[in-house]
N, CA and C of each residue as an Amber inpcrd file, in Angstrom:
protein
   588
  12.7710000  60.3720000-214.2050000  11.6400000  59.7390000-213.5440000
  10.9520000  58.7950000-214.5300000  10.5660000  57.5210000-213.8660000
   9.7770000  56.5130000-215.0290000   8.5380000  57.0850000-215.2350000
   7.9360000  56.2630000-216.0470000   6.4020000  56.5860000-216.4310000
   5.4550000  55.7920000-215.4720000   4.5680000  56.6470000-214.9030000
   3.6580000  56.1950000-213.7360000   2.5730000  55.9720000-214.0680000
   1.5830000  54.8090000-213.5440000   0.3240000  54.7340000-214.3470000
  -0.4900000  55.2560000-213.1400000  -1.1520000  56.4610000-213.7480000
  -1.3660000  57.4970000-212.4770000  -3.1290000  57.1490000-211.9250000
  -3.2610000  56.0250000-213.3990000  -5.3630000  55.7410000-213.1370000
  -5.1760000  54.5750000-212.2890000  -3.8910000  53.9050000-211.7120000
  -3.8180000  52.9880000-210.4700000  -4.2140000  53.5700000-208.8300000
  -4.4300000  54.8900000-209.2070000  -4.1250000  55.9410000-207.9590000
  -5.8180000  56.2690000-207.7740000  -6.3330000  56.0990000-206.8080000
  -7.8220000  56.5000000-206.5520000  -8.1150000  57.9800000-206.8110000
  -7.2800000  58.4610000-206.3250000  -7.5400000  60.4320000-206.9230000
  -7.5770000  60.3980000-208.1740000  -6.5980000  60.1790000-208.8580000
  -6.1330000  60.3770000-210.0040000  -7.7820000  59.9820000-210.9330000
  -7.6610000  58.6580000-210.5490000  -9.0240000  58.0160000-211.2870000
 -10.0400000  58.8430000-211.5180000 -10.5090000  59.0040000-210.4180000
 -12.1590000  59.7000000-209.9560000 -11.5050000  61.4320000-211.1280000
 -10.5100000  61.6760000-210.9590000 -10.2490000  63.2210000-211.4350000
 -10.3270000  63.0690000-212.7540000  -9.4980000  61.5060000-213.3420000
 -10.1270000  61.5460000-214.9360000 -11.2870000  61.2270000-215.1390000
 -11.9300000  60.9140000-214.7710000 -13.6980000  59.8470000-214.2030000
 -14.5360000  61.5740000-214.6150000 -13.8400000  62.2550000-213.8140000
 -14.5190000  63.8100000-213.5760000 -14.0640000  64.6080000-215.0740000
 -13.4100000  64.3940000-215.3050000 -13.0500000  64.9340000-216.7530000
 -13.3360000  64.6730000-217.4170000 -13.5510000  63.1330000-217.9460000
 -13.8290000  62.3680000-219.1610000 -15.5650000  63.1150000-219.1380000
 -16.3590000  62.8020000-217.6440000 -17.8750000  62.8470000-217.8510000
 -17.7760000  64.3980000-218.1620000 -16.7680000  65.3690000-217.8090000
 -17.1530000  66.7420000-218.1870000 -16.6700000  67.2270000-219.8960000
 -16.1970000  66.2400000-220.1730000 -15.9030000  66.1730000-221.8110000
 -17.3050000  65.4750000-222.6280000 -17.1400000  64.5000000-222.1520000
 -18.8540000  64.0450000-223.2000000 -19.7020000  65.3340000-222.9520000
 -20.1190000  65.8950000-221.7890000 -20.8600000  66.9450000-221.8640000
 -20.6040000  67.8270000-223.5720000 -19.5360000  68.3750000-223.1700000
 -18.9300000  69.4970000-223.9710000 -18.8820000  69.1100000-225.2840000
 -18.4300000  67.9130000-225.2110000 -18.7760000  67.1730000-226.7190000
 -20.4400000  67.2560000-227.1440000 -21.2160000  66.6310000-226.5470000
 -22.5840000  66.7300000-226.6040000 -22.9190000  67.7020000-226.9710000
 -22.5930000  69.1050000-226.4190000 -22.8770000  70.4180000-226.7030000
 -22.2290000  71.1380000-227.5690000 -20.8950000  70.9900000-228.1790000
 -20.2940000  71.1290000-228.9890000 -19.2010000  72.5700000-228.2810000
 -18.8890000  72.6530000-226.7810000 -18.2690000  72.8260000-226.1790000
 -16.4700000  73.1510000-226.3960000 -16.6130000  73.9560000-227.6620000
 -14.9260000  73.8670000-227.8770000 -14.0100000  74.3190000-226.4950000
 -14.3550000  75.2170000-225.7660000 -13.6950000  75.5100000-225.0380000
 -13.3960000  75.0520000-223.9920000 -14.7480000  74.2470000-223.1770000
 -14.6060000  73.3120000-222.4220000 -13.6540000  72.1640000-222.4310000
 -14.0720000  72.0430000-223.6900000 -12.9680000  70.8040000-223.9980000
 -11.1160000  71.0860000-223.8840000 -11.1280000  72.4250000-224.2470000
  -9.7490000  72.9430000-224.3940000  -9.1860000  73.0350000-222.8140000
  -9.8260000  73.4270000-222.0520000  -9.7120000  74.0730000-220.5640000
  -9.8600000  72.4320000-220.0910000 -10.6810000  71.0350000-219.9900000
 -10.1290000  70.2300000-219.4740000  -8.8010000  69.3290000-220.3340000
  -8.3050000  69.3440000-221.3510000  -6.8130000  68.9320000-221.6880000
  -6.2100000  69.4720000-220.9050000  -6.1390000  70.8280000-220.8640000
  -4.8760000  71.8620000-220.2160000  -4.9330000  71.2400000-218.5800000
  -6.2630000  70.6370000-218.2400000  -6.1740000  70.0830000-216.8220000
  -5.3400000  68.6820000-216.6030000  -5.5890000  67.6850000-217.5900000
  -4.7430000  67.0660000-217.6320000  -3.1160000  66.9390000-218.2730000
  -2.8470000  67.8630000-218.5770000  -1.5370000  68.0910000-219.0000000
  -0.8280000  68.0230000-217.7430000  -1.6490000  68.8620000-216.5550000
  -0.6310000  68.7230000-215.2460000  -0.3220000  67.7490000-214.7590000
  -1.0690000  66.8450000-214.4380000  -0.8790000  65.1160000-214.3640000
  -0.1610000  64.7820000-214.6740000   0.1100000  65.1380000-216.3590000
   0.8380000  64.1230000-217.5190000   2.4320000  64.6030000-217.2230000
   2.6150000  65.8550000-216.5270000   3.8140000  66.7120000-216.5430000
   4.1190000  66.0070000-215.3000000   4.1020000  66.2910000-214.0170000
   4.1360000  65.7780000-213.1570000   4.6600000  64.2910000-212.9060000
   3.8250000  63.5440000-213.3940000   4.0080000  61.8530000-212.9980000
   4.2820000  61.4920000-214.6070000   4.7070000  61.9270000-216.0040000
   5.1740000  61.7030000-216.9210000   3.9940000  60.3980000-217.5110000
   2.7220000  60.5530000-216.7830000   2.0570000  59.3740000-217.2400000
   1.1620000  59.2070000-218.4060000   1.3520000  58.1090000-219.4300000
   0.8400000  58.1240000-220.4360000  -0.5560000  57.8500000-220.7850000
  -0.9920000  57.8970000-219.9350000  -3.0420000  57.5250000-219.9150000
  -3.2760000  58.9600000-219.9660000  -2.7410000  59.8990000-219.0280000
  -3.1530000  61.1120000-218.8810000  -2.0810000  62.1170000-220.3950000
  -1.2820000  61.6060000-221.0800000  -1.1750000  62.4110000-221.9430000
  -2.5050000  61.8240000-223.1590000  -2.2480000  60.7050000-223.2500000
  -3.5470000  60.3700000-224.3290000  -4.4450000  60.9060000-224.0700000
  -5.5000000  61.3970000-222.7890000  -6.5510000  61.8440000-222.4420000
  -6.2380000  63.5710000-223.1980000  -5.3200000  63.8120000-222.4740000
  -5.0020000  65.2060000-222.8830000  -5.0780000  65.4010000-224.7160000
  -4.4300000  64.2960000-225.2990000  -4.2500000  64.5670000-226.5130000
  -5.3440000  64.9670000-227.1570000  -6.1330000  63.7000000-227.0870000
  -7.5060000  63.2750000-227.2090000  -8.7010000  64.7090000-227.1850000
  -8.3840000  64.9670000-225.8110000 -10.0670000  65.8720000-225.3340000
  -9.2140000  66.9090000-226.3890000  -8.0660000  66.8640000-226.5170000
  -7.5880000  68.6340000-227.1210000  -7.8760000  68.4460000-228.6480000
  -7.8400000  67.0680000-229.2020000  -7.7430000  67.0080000-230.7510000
  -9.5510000  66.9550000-231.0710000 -10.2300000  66.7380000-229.9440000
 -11.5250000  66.5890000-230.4000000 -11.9050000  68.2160000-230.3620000
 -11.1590000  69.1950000-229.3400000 -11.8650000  70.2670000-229.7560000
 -11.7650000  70.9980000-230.8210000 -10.6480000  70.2920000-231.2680000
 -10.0350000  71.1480000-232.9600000 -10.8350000  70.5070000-233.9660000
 -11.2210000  69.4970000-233.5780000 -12.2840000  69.0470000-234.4580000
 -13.5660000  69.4580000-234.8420000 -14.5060000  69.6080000-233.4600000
 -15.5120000  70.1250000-232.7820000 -15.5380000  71.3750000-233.8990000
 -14.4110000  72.0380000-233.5960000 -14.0360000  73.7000000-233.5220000
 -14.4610000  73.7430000-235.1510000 -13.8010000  72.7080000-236.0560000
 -14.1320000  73.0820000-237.5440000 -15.1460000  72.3790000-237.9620000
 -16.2760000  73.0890000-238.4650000 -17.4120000  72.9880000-238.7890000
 -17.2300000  72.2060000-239.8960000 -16.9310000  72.3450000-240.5810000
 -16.9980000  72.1700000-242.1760000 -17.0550000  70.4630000-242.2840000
 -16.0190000  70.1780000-240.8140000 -15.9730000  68.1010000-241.4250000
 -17.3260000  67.8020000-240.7790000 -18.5830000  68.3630000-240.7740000
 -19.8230000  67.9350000-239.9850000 -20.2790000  67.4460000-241.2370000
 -20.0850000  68.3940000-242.8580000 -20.5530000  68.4860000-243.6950000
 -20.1250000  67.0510000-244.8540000 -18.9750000  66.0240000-244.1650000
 -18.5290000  65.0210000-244.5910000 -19.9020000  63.6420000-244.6300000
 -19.8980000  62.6240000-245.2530000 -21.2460000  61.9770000-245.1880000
 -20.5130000  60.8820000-243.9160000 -19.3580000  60.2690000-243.3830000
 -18.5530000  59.8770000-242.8860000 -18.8140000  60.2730000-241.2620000
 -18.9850000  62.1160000-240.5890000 -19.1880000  62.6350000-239.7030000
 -19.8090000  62.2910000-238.4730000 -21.4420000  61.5750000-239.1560000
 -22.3120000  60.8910000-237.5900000 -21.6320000  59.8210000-237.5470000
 -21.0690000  59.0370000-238.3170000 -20.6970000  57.4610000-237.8220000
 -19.4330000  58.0280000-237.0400000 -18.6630000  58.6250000-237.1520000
 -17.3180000  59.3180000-236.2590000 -17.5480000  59.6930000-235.4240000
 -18.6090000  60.5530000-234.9860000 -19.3310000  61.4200000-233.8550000
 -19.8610000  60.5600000-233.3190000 -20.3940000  59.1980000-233.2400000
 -21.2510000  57.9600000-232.9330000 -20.1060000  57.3750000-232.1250000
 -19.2120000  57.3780000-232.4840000 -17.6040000  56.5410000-232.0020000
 -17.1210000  57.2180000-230.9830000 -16.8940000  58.5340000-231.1400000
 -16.0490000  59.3700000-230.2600000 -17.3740000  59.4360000-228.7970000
 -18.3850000  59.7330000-228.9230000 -19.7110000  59.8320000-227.9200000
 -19.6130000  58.1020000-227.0920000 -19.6770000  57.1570000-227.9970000
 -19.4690000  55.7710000-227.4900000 -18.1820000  55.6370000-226.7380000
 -17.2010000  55.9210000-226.9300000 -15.5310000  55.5500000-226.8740000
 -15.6150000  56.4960000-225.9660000 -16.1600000  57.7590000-225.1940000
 -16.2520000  58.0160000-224.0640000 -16.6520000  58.0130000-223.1740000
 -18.1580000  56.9880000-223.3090000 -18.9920000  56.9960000-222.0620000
 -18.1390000  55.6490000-222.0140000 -17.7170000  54.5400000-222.7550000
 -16.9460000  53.2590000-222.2680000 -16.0910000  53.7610000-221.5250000
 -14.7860000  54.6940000-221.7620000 -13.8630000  54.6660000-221.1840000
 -14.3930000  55.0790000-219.4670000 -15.2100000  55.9840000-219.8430000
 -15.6570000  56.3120000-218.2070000 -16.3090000  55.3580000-217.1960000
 -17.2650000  54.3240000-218.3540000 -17.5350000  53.0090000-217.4740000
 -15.9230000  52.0590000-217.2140000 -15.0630000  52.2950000-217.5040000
 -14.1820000  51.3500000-217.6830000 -13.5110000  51.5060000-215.9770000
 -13.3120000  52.9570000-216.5510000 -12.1040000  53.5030000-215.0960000
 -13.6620000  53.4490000-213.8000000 -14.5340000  53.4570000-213.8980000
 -15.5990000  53.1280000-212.7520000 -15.3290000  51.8930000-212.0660000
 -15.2840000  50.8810000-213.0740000 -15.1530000  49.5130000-212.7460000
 -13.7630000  49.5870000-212.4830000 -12.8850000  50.1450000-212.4440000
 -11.0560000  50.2690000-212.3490000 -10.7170000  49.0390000-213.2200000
 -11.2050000  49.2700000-214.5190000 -10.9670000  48.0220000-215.4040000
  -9.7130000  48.7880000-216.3330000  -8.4730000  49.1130000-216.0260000
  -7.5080000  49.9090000-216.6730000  -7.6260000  49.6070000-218.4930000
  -7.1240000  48.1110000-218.3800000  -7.2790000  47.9950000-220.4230000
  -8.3940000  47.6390000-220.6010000  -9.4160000  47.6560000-220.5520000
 -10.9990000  48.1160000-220.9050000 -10.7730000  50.0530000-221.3360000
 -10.6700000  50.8010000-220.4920000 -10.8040000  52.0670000-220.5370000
  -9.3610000  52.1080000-221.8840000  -8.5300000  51.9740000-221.9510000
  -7.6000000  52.0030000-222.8510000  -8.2600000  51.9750000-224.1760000
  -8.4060000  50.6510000-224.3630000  -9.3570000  49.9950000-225.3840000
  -9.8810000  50.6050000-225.9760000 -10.7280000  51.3270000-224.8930000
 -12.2300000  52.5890000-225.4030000 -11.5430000  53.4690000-225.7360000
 -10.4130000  54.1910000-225.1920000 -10.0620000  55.5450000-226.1120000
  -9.1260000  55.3260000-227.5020000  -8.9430000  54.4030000-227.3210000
  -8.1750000  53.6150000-228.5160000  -9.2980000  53.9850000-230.0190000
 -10.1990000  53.2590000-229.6660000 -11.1310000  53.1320000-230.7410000
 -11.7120000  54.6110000-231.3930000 -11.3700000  55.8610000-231.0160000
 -11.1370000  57.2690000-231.2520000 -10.5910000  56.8960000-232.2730000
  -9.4450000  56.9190000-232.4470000  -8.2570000  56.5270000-233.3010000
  -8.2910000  55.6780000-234.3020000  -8.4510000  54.4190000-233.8510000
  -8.9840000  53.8810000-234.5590000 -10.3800000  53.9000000-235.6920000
 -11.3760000  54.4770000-235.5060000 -12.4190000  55.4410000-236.4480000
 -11.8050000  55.8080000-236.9770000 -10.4950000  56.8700000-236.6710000
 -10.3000000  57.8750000-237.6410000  -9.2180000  57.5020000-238.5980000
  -8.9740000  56.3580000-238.4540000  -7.7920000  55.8730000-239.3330000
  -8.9420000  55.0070000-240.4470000  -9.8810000  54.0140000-240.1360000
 -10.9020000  53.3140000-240.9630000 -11.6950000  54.8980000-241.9840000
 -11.4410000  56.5160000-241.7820000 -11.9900000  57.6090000-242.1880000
 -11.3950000  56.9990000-244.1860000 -11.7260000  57.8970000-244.8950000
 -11.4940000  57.6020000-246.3020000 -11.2980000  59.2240000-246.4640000
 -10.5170000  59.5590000-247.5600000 -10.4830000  60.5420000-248.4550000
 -10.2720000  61.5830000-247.4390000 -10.8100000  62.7260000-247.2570000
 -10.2130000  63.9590000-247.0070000 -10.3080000  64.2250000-245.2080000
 -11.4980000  63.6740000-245.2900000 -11.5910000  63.6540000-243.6320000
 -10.9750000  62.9430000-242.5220000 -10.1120000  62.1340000-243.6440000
  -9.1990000  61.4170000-242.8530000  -8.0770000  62.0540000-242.7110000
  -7.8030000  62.6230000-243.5260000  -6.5350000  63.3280000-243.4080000
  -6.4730000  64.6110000-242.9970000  -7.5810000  65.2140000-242.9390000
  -7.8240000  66.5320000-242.0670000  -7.4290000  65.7300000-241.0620000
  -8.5870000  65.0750000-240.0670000  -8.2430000  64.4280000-238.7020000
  -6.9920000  64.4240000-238.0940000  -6.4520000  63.3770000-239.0590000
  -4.9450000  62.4270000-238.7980000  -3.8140000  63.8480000-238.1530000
  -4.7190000  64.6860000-239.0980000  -3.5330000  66.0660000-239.1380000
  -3.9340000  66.4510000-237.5580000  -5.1940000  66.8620000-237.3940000
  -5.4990000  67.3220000-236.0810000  -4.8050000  66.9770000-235.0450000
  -4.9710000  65.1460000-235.1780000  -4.1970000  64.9080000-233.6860000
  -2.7320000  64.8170000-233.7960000  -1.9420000  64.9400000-235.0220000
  -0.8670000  65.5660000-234.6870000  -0.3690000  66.6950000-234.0880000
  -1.3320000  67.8060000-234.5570000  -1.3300000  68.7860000-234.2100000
  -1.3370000  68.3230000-232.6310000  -1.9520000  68.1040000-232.0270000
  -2.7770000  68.2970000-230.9070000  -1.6850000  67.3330000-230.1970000
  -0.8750000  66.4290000-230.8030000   0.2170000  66.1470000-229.8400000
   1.2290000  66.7270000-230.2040000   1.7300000  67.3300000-230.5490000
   2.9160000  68.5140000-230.7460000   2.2600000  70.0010000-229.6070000
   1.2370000  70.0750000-229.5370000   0.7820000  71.1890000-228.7630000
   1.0430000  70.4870000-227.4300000   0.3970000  69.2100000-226.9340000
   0.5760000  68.9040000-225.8090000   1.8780000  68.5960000-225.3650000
   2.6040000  68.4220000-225.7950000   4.0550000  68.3330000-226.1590000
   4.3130000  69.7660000-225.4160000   4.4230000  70.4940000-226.4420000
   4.9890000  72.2910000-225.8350000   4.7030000  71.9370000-224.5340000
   2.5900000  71.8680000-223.9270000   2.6070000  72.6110000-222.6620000
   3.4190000  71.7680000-221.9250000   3.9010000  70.2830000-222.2470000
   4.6390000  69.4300000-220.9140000   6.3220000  70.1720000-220.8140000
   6.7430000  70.1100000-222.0060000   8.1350000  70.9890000-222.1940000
   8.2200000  72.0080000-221.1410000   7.2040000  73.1440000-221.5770000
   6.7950000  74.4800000-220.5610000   6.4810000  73.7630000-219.2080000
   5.9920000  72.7020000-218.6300000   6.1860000  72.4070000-216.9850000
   7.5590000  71.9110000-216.9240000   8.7100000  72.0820000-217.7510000
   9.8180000  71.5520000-217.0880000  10.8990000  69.9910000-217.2500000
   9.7100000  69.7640000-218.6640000  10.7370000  68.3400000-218.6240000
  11.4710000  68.2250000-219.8690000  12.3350000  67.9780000-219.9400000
  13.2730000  67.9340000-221.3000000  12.5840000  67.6830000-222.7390000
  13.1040000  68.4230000-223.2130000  12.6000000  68.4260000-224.8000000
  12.8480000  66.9430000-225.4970000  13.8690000  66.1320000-225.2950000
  13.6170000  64.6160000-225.7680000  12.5740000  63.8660000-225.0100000
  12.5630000  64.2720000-223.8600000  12.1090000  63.5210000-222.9010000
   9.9600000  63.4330000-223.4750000  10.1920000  65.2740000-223.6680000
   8.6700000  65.2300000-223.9180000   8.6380000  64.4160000-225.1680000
   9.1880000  64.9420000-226.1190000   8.9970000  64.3470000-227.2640000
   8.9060000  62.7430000-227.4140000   9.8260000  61.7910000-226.6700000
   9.2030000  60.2290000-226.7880000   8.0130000  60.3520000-225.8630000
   7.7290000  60.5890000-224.7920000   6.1810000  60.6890000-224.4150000
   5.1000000  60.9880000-225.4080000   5.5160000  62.0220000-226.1760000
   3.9200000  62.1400000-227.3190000   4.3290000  61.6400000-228.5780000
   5.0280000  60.9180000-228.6820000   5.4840000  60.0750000-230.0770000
   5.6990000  61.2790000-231.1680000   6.5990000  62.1380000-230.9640000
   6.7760000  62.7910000-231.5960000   8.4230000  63.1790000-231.5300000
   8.8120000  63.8690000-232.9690000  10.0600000  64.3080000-233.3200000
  10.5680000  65.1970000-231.9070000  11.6790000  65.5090000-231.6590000
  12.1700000  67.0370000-230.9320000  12.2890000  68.0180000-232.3580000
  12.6360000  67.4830000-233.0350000  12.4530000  68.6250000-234.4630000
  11.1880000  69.3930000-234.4000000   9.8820000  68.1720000-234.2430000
   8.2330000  69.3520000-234.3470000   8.3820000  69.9000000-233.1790000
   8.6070000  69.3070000-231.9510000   8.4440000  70.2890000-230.7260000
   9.4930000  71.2710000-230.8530000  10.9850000  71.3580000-231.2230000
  11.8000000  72.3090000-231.0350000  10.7040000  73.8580000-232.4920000
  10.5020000  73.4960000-233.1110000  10.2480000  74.2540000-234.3080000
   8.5610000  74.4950000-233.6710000   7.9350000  74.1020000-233.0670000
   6.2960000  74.5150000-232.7280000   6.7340000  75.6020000-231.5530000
   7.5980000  74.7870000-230.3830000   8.3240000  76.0110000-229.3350000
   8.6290000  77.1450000-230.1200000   9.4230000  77.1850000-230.7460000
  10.1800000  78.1910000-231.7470000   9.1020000  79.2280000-231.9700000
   7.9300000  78.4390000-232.6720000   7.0090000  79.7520000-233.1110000
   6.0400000  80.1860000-232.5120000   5.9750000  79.3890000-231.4250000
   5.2530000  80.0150000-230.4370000   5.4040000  80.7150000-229.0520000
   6.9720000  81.0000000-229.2630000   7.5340000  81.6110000-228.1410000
   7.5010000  81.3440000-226.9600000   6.8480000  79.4570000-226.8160000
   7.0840000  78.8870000-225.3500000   8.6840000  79.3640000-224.1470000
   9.4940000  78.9410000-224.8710000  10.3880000  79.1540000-224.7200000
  11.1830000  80.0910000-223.9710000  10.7010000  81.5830000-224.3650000
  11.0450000  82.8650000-224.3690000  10.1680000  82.9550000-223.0030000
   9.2090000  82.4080000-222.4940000   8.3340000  82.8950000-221.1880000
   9.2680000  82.7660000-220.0280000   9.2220000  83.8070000-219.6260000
   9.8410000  84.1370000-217.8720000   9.6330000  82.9480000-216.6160000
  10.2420000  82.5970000-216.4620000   9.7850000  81.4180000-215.5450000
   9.1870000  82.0570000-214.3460000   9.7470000  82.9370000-213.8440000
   9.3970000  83.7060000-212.7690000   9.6240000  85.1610000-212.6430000
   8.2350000  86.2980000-212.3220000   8.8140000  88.1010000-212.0650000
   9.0630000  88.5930000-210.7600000  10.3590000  88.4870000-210.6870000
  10.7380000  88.8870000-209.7720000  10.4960000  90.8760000-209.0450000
  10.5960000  90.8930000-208.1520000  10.2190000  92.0700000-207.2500000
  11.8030000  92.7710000-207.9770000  11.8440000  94.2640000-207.9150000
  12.8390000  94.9120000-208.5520000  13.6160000  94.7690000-207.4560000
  15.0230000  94.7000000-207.7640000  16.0650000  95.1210000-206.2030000
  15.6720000  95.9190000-205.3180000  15.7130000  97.2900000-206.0310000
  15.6780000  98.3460000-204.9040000  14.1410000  98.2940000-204.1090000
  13.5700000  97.1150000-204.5560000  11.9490000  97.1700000-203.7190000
  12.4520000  95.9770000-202.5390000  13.1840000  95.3560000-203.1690000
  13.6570000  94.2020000-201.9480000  14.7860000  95.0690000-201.1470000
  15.5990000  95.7220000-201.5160000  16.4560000  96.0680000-200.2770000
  15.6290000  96.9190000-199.1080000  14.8020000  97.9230000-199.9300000
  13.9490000  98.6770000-198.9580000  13.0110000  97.6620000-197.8970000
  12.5720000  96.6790000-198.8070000  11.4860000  95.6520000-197.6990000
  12.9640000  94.9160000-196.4520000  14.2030000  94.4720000-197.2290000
  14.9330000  94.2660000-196.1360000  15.1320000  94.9650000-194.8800000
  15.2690000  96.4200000-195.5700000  15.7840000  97.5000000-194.3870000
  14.2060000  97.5200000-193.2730000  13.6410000  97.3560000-193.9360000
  12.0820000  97.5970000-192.6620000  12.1630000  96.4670000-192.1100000
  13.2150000  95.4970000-192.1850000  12.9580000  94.1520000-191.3070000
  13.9710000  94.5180000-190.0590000  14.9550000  95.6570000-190.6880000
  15.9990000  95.5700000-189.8220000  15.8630000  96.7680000-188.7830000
  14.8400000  97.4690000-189.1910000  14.4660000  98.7620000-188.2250000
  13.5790000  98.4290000-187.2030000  12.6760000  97.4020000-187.2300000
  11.6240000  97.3150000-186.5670000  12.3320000  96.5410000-185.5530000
């Protein structure tokens, strides 16, 4: 299946529109979990229609909560001007997709990234690390909906080596796709179909 640009789609929009504004919240508040619970919402999107606005979103809200999550880079002198960017670069993107201005909203989440690459010395490279992290994770959960391990891997610009070896240790892999009812509970439910 090609890659679909899924913020052309009026649902789709308004649902990242609804996410993005429920992420600045969480950001605002310092919301790690919130933030974690809407990525995992857009991962389904991104699995589904293989679309790359909605894996960046995903990447994004998930690498800011790992961020959020560690205290310690607050303590960087670097921190409010980053936190100034990421707060800005999300109320744009949300004015962007309002106006259905597609590369406007791009733009704006771009500039996330962009901050954190202009970062110096250690906090840059904490970061840099984060959102790797955070696309190798989003990676797994698309793998786990079903789509090929190369396949995920050029979607999040990443190796099949990190995703095969992150699967590996996190036992994606090994999960049951489906629990089935024991035999002898299905033959018995058969036989009551055939008595009645």
């Amino acid at each position: 299946m090609p890659f679909t640009l899924m913020l052309e789609k009026e649902e789709e929009r308004r649902n990242i529109i609804d996410i993005l504004k429920k992420a600045k919240q969480a950001i605002a508040k310092g919301d790690v979990l919130t933030l974690k619970n809407l990525s995992s919402r857009t991962v389904h999107s991104a699995s589904i229609y293989k679309d790359p606005d909605s894996i960046a979103i995903a990447v994004v809200i998930y690498a800011l909560s790992k961020i959020l999550e560690r205290e310690k880079y607050r303590s960087y002198k670097e921190w409010p001007a980053l936190f100034r960017v990421i707060e800005e670069s999300i109320e744009k993107s949300i004015r962007a997709l309002e106006n259905k201005k597609i590369k406007e909203f791009r733009e704006a989440l771009s500039q996330i990234r962009k901050a954190v690459s202009s970062l110096s010395g250690h906090l840059r490279t904490y970061i840099l690390e984060v959102f790797r992290k955070a696309q190798v994770n989003k990676a797994s959960r698309i793998y786990e909906h079903g789509i090929s391990a190369s396949e995920t891997a050029k979607l999040l610009g990443i190796t099949r080596f990190e995703l095969a070896e992150y699967v590996g240790r996190t036992g994606i892999a090994d999960v049951a796709l489906s629990i089935t009812t024991p035999i002898k509970e299905r033959i018995k439910f058969a036989r009551k179909l055939f008595e009645e």
